[in-house]
N, C-alpha and C positions, 0 to 999 in steps of 0.2 A: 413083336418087335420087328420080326422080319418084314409085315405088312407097312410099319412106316418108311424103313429103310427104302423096301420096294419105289413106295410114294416119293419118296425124296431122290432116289437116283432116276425115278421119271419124270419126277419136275424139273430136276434140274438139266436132265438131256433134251426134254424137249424144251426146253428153253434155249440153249445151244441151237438146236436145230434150225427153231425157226427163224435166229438170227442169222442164216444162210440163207434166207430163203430166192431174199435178193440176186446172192450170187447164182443161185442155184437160176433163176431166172434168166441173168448173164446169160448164164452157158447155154440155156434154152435158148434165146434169140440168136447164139450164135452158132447156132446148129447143133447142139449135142439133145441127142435121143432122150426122150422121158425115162427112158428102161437104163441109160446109163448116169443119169441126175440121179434116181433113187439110188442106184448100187451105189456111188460115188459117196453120196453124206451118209448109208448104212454102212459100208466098210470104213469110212474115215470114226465115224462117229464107234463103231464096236473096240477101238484098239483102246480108248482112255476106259471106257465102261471094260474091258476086259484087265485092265492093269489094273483100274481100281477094287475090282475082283481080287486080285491076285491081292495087292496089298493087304485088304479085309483080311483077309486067309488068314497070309501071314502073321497080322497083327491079333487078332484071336488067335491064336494057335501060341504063339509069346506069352499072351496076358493068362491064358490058359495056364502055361506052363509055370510061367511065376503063381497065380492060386493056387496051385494046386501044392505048393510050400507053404503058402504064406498062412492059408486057411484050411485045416483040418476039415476033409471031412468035403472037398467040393471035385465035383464027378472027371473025371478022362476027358479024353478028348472024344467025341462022337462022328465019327468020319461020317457017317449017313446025314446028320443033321449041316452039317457042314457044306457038304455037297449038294444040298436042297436048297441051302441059302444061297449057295453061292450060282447057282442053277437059277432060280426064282430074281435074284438081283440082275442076271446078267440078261435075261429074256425081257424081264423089267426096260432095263435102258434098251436093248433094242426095238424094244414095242413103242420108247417112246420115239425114237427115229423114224419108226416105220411109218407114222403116220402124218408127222411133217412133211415127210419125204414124199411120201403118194400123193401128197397136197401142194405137195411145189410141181409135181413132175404135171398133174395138171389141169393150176392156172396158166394162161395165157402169156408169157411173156412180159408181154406191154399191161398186161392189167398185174400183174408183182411188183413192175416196176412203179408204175403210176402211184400203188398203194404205200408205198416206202417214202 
């Protein structure tokens, strides 16, 4: 389960991604450095992937707490496993940034723009 989760918060970050890519081009042509394009869409893009971490958390840890009433008999909370997933999800989304990201920083300008 953790392996499709992984697949879906990287599909769907690199999807995000590379609908910047244009912008990210933008800013290319009008002077800003490749090295500051990639920081720029990997620190914008790490804050929803880090809050939707956070949410996960939380919300396993709730639904946790209610089973663990509701149905006799279903395990604790497992702080290791917990911190793998949440660990493996969030490296996840930043892998999928990172490689839109070094792909915008660089194409050319005018050949991003041209593409769009």
């Amino acid at each position: 389960s953790r392996l499709v989760a992984a697949a879906g918060v990287y599909g769907l970050t690199q999807y995000l991604a590379l609908g910047r890519v244009r912008e990210m081009a933008l800013r290319m042509a009008f002077g800003a450095a490749p090295g500051h394009v990639r920081r720029l869409l990997v620190v914008d893009s790490a804050w929803p992937v880090a809050l939707g971490v956070l949410l996960g958390l939380t919300a396993s840890l709730a639904v946790s707490n209610v089973l663990q009433h509701v149905i006799p008999g279903v395990p604790s909370i497992d702080p290791l496993a917990l911190s793998v997933a949440a660990a493996v999800l969030f490296v996840a989304g930043l892998g999928a940034v990172a490689l839109p990201a070094m792909r915008a920083a660089r194409v050319s300008p005018a050949e991003a723009l041209r593409r769009e």
